[in-house]
LUMLUMNU-457015 format. One record per residue (C-alpha): residue number from 0; residue in one letter; x, z, y. Coordinates in nm, 4 decimals. Layout:
<r num="NUM" residuo="A" X="X" Z="Z" Y="Y"/>
...
//
This chain:
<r num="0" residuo="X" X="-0.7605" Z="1.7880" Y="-1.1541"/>
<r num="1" residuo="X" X="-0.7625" Z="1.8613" Y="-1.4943"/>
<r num="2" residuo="X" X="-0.7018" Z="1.6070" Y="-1.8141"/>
<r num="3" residuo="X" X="-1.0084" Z="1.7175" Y="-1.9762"/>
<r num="4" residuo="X" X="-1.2363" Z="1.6109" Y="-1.7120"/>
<r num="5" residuo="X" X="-1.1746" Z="1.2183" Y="-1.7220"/>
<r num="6" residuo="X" X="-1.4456" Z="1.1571" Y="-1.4325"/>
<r num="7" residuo="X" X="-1.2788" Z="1.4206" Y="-1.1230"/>
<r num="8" residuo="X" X="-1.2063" Z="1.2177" Y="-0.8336"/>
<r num="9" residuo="X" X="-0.8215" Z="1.1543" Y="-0.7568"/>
<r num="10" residuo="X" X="-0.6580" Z="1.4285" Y="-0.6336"/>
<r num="11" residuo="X" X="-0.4807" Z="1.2844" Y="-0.3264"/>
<r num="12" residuo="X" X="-0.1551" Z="1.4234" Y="-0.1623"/>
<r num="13" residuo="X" X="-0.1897" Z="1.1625" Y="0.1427"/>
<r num="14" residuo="X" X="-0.1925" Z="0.8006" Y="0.2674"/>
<r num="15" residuo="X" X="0.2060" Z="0.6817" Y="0.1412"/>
<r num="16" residuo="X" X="0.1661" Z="0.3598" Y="0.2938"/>
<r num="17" residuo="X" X="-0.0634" Z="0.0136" Y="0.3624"/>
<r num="18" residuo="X" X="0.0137" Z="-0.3277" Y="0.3035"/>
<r num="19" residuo="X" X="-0.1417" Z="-0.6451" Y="0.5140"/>
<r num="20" residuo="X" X="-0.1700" Z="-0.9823" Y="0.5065"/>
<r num="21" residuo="X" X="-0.0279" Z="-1.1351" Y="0.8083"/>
<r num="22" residuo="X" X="-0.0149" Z="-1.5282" Y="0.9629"/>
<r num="23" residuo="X" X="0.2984" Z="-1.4545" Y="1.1194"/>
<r num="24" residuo="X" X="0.5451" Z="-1.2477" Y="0.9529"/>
<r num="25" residuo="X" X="0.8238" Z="-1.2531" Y="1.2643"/>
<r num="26" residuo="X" X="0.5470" Z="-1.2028" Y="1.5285"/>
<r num="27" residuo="X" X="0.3816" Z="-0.9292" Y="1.3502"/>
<r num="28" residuo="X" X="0.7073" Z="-0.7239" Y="1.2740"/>
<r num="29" residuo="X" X="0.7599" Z="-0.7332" Y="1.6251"/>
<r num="30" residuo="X" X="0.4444" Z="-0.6047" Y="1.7273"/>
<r num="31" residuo="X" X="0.4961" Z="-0.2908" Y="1.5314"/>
<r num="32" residuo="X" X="0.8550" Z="-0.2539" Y="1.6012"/>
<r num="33" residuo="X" X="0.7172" Z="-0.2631" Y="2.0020"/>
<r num="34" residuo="X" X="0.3613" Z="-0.0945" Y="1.9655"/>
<r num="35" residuo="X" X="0.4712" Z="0.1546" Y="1.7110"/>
<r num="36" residuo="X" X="0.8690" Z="0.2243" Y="1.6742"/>
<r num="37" residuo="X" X="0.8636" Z="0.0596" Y="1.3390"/>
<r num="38" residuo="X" X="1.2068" Z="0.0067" Y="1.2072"/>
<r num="39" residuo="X" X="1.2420" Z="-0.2860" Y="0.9658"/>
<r num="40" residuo="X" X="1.4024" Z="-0.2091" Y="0.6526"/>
<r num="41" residuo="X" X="1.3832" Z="-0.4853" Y="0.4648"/>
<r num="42" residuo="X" X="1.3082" Z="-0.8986" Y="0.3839"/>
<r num="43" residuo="X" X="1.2135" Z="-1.0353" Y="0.0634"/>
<r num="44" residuo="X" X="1.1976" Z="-1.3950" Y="-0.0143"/>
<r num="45" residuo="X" X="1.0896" Z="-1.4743" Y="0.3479"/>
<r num="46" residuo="X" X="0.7663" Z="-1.3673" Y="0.3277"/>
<r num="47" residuo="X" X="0.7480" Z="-0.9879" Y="0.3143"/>
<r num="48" residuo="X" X="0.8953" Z="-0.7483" Y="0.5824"/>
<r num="49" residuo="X" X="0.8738" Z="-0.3794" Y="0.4638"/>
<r num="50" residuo="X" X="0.8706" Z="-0.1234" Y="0.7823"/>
<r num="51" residuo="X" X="0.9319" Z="0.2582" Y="0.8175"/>
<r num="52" residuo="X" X="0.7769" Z="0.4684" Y="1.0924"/>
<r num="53" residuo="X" X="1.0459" Z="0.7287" Y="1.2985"/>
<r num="54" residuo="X" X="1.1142" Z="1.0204" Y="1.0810"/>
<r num="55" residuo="X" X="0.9084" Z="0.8971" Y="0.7788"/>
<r num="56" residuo="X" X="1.0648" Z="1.0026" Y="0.4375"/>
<r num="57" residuo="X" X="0.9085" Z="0.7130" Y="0.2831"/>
<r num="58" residuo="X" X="1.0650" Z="0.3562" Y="0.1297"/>
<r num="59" residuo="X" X="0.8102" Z="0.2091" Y="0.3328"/>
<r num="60" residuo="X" X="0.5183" Z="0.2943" Y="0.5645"/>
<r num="61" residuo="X" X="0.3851" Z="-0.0596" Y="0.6410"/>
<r num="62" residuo="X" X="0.4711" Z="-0.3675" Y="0.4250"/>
<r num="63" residuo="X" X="0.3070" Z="-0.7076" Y="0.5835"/>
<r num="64" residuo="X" X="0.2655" Z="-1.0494" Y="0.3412"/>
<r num="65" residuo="X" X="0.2903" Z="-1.3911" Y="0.5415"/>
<r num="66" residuo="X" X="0.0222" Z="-1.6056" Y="0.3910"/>
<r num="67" residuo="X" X="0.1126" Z="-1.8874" Y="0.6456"/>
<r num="68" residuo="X" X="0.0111" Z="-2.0332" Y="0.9739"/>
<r num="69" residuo="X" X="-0.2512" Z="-2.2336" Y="0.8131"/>
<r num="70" residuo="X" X="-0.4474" Z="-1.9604" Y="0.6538"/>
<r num="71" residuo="X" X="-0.8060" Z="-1.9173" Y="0.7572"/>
<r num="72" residuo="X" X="-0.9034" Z="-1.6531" Y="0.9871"/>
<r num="73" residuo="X" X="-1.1727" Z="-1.4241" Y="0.8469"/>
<r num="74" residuo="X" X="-1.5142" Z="-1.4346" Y="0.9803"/>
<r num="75" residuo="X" X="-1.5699" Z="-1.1642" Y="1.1919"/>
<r num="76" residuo="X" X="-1.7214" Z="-0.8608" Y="0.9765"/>
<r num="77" residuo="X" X="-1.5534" Z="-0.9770" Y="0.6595"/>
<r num="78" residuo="X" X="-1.3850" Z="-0.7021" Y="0.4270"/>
<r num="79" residuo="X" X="-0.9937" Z="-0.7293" Y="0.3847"/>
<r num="80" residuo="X" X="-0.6670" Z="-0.5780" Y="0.3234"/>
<r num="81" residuo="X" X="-0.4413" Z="-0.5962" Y="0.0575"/>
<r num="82" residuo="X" X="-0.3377" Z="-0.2659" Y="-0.0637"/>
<r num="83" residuo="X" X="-0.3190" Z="0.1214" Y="0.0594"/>
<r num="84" residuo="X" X="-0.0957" Z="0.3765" Y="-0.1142"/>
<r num="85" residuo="X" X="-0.2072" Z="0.6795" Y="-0.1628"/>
<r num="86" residuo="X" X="0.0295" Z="0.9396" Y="-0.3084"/>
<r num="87" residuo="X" X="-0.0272" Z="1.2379" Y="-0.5903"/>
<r num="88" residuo="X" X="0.1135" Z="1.5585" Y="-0.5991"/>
<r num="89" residuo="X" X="0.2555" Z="1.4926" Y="-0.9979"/>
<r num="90" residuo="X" X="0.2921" Z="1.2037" Y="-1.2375"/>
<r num="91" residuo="X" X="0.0021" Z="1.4136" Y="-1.4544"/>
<r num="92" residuo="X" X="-0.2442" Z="1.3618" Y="-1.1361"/>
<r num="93" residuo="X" X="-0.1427" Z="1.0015" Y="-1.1619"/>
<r num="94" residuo="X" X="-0.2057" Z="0.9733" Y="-1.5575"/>
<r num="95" residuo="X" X="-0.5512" Z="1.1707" Y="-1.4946"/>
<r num="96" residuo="X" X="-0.6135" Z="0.9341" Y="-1.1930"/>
<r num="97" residuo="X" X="-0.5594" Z="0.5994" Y="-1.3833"/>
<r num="98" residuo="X" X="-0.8324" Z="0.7856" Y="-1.6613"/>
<r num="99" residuo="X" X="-1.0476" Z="0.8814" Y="-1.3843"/>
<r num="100" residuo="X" X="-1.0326" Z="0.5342" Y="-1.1914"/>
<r num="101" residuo="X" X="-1.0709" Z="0.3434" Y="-1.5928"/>
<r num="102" residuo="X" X="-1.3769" Z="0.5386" Y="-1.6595"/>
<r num="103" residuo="X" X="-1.5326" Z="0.4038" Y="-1.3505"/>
<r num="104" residuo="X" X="-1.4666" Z="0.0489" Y="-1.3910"/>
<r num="105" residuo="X" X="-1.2239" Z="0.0947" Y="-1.1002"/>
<r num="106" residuo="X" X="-0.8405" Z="0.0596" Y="-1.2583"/>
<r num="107" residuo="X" X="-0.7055" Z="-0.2936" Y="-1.1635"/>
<r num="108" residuo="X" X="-0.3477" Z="-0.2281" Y="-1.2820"/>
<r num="109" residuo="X" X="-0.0183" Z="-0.0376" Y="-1.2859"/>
<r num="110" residuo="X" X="0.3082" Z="-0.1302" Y="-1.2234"/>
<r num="111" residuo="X" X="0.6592" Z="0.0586" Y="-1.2467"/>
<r num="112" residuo="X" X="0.8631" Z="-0.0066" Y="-0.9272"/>
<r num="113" residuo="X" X="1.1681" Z="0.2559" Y="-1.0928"/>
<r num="114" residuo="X" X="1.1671" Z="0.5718" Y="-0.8238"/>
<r num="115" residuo="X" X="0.7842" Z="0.4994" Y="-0.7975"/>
<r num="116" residuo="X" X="0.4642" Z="0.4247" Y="-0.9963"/>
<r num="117" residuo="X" X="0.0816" Z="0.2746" Y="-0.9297"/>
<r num="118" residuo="X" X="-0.2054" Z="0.2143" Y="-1.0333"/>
//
């Protein structure tokens, strides 16, 4: 990708990691510790559990959100998910993606997490 051509798609490196809302934050840790091998790295607040796959070099592979018990179950069909990662091969691919995703109506945001950046 090149910074003269604000409109090339993203170059993508791979999928770093997804994020979901969940109903039951203890129940659903367990199913991927169980299912999947999923260690559990991390709590915050209660309501987010942050889980690394066997071998992964990532912070984080899976991240889940409680939203609660009481929150409605989408109708079947419905769109939803609350975030996937995916990683660039150099902070220049990310400054040409947020141009590339602004052009196209498509940048919601950045934020600074210290080792990491996104858009």
């Amino acid at each position: 990708m090149t910074d003269t051509d604000p409109t090339s798609p993203v170059r993508v490196a791979r999928l770093n990691h997804a994020v979901l809302f969940v109903r039951d934050l203890d129940r659903s840790v367990d199913f991927y510790r169980q299912a999947f091998g999923f260690e559990e790295i991390g709590r915050e607040r209660g309501m987010m559990a942050f889980l690394r796959a066997a071998g992964s070099s990532n912070h984080h592979d899976l991240g889940l959100f409680a939203v609660g018990a009481e929150a409605p179950r989408p109708p079947r069909g419905a769109t939803g998910l609350y975030h996937l990662a995916w990683q660039v091969p150099t902070i220049d691919d990310l400054a040409s993606a947020a141009r590339s995703l602004g052009k196209i109506g498509a940048l919601g945001g950045a934020s600074d997490h210290g080792a990491t950046k996104s858009l």
